[in-house]
LUMPAMAR-667301 format. One record per residue (C-alpha): residue number from 1; x, y, z. Coordinates in steps of 0.25 Angstrom, whole numbers, plus 5000, padded with zeros to 4 digits. Example, Ala and Ser with C-alpha at 12.3 -4.5 7.8 and 13.67 -1.06 7.14 Angstrom:
! residues 2
<pt resi="1" px="5049" py="4982" pz="5031"/>
<pt resi="2" px="5055" py="4996" pz="5029"/>
***
This chain:
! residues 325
<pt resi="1" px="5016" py="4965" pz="5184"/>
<pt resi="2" px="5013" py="4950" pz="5185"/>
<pt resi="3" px="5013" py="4940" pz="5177"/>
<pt resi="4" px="5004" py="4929" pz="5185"/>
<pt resi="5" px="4991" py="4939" pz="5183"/>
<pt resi="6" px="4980" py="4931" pz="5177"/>
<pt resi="7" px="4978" py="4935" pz="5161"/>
<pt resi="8" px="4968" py="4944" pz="5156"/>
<pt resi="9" px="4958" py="4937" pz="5147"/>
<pt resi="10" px="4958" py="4951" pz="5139"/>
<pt resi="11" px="4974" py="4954" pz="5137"/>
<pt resi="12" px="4977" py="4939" pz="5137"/>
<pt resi="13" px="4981" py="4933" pz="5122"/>
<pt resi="14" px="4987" py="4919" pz="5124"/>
<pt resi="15" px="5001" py="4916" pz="5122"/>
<pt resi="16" px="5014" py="4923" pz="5113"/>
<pt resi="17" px="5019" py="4920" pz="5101"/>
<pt resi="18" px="5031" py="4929" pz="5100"/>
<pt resi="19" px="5043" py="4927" pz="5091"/>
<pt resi="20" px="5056" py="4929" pz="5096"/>
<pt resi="21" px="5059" py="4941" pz="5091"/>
<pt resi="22" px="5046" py="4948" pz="5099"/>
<pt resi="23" px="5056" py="4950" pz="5113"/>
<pt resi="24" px="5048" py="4944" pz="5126"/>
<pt resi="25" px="5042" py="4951" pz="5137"/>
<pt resi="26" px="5040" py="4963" pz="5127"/>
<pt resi="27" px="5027" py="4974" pz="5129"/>
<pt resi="28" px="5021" py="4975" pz="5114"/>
<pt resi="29" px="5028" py="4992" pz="5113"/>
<pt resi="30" px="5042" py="4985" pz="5115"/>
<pt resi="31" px="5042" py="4975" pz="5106"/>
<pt resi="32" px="5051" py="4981" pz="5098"/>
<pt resi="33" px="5062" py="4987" pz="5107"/>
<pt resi="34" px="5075" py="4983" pz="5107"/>
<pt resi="35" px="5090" py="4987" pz="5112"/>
<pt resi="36" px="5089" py="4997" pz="5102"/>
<pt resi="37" px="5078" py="5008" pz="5099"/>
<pt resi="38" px="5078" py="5005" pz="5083"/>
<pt resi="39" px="5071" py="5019" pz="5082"/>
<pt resi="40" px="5074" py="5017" pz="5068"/>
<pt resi="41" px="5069" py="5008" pz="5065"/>
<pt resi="42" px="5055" py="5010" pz="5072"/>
<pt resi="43" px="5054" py="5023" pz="5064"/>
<pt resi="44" px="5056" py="5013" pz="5052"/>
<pt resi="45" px="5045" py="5004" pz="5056"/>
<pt resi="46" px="5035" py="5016" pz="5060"/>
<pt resi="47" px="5038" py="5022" pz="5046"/>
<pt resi="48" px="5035" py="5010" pz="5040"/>
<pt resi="49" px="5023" py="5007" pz="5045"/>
<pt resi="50" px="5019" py="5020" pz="5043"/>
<pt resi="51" px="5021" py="5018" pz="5028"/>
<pt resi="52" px="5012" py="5007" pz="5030"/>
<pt resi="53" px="5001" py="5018" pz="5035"/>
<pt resi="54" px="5003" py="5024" pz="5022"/>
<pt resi="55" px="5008" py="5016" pz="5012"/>
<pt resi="56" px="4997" py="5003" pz="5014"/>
<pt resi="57" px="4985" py="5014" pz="5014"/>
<pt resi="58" px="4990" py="5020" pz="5001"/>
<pt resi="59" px="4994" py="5009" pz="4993"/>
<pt resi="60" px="4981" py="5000" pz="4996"/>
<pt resi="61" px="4972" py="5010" pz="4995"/>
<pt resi="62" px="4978" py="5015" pz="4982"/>
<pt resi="63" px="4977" py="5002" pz="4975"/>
<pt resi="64" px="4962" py="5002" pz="4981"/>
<pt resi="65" px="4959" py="5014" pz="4977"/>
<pt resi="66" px="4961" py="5010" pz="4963"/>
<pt resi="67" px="4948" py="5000" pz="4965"/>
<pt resi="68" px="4941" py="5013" pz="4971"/>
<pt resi="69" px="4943" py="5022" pz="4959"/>
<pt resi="70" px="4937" py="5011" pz="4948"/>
<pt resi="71" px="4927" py="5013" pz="4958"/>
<pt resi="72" px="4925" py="5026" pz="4954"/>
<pt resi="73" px="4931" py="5032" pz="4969"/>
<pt resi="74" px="4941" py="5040" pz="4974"/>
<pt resi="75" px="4946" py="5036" pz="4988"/>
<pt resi="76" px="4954" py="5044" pz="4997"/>
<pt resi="77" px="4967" py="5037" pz="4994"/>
<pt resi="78" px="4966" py="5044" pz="4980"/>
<pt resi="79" px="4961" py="5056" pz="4986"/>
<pt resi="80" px="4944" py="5055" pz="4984"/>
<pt resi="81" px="4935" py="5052" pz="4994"/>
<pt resi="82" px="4929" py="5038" pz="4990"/>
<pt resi="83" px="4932" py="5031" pz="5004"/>
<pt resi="84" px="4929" py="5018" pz="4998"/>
<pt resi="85" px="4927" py="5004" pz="5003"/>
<pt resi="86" px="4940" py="5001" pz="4997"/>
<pt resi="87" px="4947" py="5012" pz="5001"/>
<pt resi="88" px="4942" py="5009" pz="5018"/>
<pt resi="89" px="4946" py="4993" pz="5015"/>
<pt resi="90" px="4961" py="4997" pz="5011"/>
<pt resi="91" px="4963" py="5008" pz="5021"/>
<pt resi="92" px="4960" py="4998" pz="5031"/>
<pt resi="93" px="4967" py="4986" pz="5026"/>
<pt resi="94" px="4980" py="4994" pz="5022"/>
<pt resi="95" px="4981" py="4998" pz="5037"/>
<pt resi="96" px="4979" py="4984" pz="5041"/>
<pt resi="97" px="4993" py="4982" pz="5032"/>
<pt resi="98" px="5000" py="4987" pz="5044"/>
<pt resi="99" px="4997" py="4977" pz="5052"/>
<pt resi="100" px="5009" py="4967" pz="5044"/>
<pt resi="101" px="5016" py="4981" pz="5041"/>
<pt resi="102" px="5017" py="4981" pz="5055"/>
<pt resi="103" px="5023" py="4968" pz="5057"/>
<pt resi="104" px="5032" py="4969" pz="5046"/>
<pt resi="105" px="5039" py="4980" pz="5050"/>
<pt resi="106" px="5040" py="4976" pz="5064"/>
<pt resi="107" px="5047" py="4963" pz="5058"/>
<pt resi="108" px="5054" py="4970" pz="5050"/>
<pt resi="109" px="5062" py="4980" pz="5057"/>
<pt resi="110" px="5062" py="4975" pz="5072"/>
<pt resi="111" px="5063" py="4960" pz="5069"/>
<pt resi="112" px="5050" py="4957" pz="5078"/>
<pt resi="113" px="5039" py="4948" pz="5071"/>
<pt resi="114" px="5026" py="4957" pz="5066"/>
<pt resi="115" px="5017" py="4947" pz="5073"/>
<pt resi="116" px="5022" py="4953" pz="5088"/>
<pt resi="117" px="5015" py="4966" pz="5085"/>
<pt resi="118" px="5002" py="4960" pz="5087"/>
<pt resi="119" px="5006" py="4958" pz="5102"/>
<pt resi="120" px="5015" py="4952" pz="5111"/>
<pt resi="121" px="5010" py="4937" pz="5109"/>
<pt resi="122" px="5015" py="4942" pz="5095"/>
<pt resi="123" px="5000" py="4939" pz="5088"/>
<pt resi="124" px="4988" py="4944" pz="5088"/>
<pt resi="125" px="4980" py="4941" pz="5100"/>
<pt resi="126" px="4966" py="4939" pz="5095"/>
<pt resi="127" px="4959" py="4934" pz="5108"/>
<pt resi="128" px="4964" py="4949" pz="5115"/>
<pt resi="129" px="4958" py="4956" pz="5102"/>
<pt resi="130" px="4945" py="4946" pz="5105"/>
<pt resi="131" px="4945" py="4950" pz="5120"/>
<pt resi="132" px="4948" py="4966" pz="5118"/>
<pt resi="133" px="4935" py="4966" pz="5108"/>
<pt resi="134" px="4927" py="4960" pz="5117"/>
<pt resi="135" px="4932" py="4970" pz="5131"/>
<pt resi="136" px="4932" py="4983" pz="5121"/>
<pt resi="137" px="4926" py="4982" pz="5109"/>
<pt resi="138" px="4911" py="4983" pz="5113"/>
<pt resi="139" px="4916" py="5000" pz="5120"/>
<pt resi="140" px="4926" py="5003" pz="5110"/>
<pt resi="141" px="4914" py="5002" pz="5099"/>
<pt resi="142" px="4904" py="5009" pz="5108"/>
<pt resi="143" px="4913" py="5020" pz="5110"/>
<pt resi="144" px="4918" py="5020" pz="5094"/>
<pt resi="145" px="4905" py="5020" pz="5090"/>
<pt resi="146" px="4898" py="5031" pz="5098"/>
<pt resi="147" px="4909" py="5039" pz="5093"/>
<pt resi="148" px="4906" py="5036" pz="5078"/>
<pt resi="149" px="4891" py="5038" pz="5080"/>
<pt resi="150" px="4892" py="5054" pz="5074"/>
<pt resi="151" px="4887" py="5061" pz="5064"/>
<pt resi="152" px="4895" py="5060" pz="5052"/>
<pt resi="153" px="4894" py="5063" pz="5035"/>
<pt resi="154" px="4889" py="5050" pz="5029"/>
<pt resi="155" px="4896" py="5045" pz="5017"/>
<pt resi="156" px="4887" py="5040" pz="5005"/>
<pt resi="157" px="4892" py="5027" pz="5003"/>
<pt resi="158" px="4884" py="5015" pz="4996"/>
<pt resi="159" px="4880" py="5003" pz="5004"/>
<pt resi="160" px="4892" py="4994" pz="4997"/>
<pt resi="161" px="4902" py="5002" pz="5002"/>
<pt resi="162" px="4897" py="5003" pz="5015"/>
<pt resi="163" px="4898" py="4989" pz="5017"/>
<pt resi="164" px="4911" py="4988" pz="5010"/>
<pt resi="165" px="4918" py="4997" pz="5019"/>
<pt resi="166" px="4912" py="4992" pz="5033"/>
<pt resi="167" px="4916" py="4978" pz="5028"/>
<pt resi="168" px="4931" py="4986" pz="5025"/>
<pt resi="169" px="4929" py="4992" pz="5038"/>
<pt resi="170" px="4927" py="4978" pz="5045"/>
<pt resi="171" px="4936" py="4969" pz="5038"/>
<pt resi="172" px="4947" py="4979" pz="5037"/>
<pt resi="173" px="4948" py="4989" pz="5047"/>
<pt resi="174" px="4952" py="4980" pz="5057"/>
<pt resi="175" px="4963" py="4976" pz="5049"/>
<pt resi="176" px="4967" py="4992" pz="5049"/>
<pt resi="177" px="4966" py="4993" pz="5063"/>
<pt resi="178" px="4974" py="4984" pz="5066"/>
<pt resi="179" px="4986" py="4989" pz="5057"/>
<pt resi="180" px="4986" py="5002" pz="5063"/>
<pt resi="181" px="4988" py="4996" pz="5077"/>
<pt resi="182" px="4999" py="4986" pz="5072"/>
<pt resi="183" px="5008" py="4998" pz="5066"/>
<pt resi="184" px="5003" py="5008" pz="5076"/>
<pt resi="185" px="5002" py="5001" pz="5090"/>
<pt resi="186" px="5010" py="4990" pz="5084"/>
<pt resi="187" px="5023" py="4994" pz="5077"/>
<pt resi="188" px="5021" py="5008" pz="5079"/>
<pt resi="189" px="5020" py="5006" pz="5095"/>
<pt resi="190" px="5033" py="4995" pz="5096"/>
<pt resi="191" px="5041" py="5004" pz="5089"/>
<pt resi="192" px="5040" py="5015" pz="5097"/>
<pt resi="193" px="5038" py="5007" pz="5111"/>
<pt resi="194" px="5053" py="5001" pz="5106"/>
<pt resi="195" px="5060" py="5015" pz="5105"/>
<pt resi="196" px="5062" py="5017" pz="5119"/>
<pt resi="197" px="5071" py="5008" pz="5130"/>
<pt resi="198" px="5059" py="5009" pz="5139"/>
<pt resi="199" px="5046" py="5001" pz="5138"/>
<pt resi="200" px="5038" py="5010" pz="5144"/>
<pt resi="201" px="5044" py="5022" pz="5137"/>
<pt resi="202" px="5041" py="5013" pz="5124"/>
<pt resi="203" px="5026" py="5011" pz="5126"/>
<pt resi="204" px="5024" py="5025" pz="5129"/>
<pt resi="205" px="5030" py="5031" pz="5116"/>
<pt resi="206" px="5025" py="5019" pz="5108"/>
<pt resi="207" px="5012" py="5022" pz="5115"/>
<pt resi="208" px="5010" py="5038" pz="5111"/>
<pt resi="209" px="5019" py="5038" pz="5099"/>
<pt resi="210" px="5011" py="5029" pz="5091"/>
<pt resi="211" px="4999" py="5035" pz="5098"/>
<pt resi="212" px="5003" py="5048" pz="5092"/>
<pt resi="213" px="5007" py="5042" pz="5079"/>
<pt resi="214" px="4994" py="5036" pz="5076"/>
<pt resi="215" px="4987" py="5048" pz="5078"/>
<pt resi="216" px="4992" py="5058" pz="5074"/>
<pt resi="217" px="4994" py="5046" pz="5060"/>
<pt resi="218" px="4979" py="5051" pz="5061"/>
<pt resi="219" px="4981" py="5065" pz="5059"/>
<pt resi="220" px="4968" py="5068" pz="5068"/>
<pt resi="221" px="4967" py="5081" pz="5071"/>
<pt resi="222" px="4955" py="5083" pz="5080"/>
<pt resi="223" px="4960" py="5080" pz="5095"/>
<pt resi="224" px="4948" py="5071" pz="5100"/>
<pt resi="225" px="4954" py="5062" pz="5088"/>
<pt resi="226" px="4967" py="5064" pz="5092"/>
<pt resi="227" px="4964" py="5060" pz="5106"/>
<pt resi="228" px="4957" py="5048" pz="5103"/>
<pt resi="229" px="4966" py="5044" pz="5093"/>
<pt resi="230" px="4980" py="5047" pz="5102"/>
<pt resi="231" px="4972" py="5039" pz="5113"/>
<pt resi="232" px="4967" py="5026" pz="5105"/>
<pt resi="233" px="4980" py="5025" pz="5101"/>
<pt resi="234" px="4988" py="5026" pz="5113"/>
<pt resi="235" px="4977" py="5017" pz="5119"/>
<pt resi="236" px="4980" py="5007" pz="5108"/>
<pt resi="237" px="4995" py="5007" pz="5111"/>
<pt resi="238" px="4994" py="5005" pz="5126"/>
<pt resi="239" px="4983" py="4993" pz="5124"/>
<pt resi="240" px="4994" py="4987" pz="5114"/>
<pt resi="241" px="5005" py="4989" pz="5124"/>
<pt resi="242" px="4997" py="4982" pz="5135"/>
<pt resi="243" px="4991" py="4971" pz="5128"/>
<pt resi="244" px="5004" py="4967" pz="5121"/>
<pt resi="245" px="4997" py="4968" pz="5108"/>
<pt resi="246" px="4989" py="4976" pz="5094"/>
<pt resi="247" px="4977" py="4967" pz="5098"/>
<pt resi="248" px="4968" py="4977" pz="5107"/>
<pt resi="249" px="4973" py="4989" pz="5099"/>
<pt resi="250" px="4968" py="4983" pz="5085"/>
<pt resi="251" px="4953" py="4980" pz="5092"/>
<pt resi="252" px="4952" py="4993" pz="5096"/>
<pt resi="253" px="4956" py="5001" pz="5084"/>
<pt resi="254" px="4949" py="4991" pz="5075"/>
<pt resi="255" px="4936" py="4992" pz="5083"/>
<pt resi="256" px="4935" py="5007" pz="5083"/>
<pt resi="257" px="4940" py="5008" pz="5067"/>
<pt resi="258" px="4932" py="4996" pz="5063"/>
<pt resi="259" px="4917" py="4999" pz="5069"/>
<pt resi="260" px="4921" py="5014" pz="5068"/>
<pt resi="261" px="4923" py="5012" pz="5053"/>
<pt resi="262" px="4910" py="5003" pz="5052"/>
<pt resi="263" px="4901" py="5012" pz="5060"/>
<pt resi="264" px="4905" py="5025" pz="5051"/>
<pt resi="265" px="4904" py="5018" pz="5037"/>
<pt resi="266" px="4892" py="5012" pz="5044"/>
<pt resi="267" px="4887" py="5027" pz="5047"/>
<pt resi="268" px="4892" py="5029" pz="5032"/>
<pt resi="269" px="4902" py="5040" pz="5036"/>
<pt resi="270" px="4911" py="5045" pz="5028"/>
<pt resi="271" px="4925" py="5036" pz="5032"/>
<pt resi="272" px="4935" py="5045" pz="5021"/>
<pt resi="273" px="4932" py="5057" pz="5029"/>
<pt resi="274" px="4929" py="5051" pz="5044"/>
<pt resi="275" px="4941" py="5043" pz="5044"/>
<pt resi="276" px="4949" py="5055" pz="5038"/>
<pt resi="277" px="4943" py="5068" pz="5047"/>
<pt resi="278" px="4952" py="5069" pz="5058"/>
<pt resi="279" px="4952" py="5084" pz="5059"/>
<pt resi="280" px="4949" py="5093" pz="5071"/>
<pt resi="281" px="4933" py="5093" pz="5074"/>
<pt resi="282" px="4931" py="5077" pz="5070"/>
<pt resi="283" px="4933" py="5072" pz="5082"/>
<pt resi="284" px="4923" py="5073" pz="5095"/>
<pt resi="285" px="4925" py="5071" pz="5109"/>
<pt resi="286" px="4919" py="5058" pz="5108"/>
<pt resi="287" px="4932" py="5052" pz="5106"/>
<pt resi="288" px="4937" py="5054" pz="5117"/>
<pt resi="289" px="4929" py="5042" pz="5123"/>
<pt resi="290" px="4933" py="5032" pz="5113"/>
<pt resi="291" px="4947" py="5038" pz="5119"/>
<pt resi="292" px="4944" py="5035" pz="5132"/>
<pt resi="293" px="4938" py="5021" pz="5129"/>
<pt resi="294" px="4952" py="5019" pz="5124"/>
<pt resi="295" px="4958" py="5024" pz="5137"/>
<pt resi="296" px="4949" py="5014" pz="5144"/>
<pt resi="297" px="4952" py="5001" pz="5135"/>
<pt resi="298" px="4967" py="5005" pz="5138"/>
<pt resi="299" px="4966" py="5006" pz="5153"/>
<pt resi="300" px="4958" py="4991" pz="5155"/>
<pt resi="301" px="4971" py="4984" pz="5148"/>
<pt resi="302" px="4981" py="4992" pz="5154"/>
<pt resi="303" px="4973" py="4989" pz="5167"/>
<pt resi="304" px="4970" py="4975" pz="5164"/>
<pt resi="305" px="4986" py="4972" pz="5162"/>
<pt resi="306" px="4990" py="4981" pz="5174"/>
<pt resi="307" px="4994" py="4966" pz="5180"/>
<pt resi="308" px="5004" py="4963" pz="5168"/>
<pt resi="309" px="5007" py="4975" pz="5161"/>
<pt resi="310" px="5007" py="4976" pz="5146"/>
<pt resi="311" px="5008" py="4961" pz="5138"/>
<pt resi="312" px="5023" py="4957" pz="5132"/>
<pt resi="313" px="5028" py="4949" pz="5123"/>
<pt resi="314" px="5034" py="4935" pz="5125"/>
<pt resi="315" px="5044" py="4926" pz="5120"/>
<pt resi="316" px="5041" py="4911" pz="5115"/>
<pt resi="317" px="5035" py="4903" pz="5124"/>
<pt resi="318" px="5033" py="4914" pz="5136"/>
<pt resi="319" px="5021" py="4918" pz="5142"/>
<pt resi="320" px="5022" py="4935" pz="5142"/>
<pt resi="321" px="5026" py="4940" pz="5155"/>
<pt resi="322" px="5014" py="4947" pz="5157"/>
<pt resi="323" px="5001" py="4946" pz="5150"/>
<pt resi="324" px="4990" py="4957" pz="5150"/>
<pt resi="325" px="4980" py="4954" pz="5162"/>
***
């Protein structure tokens, strides 16, 4: 690898702003990794943010629900089937909460400030985001959309709560995107990718085990879900590994659940059992493409960094030993 090679305008973010406390000349997956393993104290943070899988959902979306049922509804958080426009907006935003959980824990029990999880520059790298929309976003929501474009059992909603949960869905879903990768690609993937004395070895267990986590966190049991699941997420991990950062990862999975949300209430389809029906025989061989798409956007930035290898971290004042080209 060199470090002369001219930047690519797509990977390129401007300079670091790292603490101290985020070691220099780091990949994003080894963030974390020290003289000692700490497997302990990884399982502690996973198990925490797992809580915050749970906890956040039920505690929001209970207090919500009280809203709902002088409403005169029952959402599925109290066991009905009333999937509400207040219900959709604290399932999204509760998620979102893991973006800070995230951080907090990572403060908390490594020492390292939350603000690195972003990336390797240690924030949020907002002309990369800007770029990857512009390079990917026009396929990803081709090919999200042909797939949503099937029959499915309309829902009778009124025009009010159409409205009020695609403007829940655009305001919010984002936000819930975004916290799934901070815990999953995030801490998730920098917990594991420390374990192990070996970078390499570290990247491919934080790589498939948090792949396997999050699917299987899904508990899809048709195998065209599963495959498209275990291969977005494991594309979603190399892309943060090679770009140094959550960025392209929160683009993607924002895109596909923000329209794909948008389209189906659009479509009026039911969401409380669409986003629930994971069972053998829901899926189709359709996708398999958005699966491949995924494979594709994957190999361009691998291939567009093949001169300088995955981005690192820096210290105060450096320039990274090698930025994404």
């Amino acid at each position: 690898m060199t470090t002369t090679d001219k930047p690519n305008p797509l990977l390129t973010s401007g300079g670091p702003r790292n603490e101290p406390s985020v070691p220099p000349g780091t990949e994003y997956h080894r963030v974390l990794a020290g003289d000692k393993r700490r497997i302990g104290r990884g399982l502690l943070a996973i198990i925490l943010l797992l809580a915050g899988f749970v906890v956040f959902p039920t505690a929001i979306g209970r207090a919500v629900a009280l809203i709902d049922v002088r409403m005169g509804n029952t959402p599925p958080i109290l066991g009905g089937t009333d999937y509400t426009p207040l219900y959709h907006a604290s399932s999204m935003l509760s998620l979102g909460l893991l973006v800070p959980w995230s951080m907090l824990i990572q403060r908390w029990l490594y020492g390292v400030p939350g603000a690195s999880l972003h990336s390797v520059a240690s924030r949020f790298r907002f002309d990369l985001l800007g770029k990857s929309l512009l390079v990917f976003g026009p396929a990803w929501l081709v090919v999200n959309a042909l797939g949503a474009l099937t029959p499915v059992e309309e829902s009778p909603w009124s025009q009010t709560d159409l409205i009020a949960i695609i403007l829940a869905t655009a305001l919010l879903t984002p936000l819930q995107s975004a916290g799934e990768e901070y815990g999953v690609r995030g801490l998730i993937f920098r917990v594991i990718g420390s374990w192990t004395r070996s970078p390499r070895t570290g990247l491919v267990a934080g790589v498939l085990v948090s792949s396997v986590l999050f699917t299987a966190a899904h508990g899809a049991t048709d195998p065209y879900i599963i495959v498209w699941y275990f291969v977005l997420w494991t594309g979603l991990a190399i892309i943060t590994w090679r770009t140094g950062g959550l960025e392209i990862a929160v683009m993607l999975h924002a895109v596909l659940n923000t329209f794909t949300l948008i389209l189906a209430a659009s479509l009026r389809v039911d969401l409380g059992s669409a986003l629930q029906d994971r069972s053998a025989g829901v899926g189709t061989p359709y996708q398999l493409v958005p699966a491949f798409t995924v494979i594709v956007i994957t190999a361009i930035i691998c291939w567009r960094t093949r001169k300088t290898g995955p981005a690192l971290t820096a210290g105060r004042g450096q320039t990274p030993p090698h930025t994404p080209s």
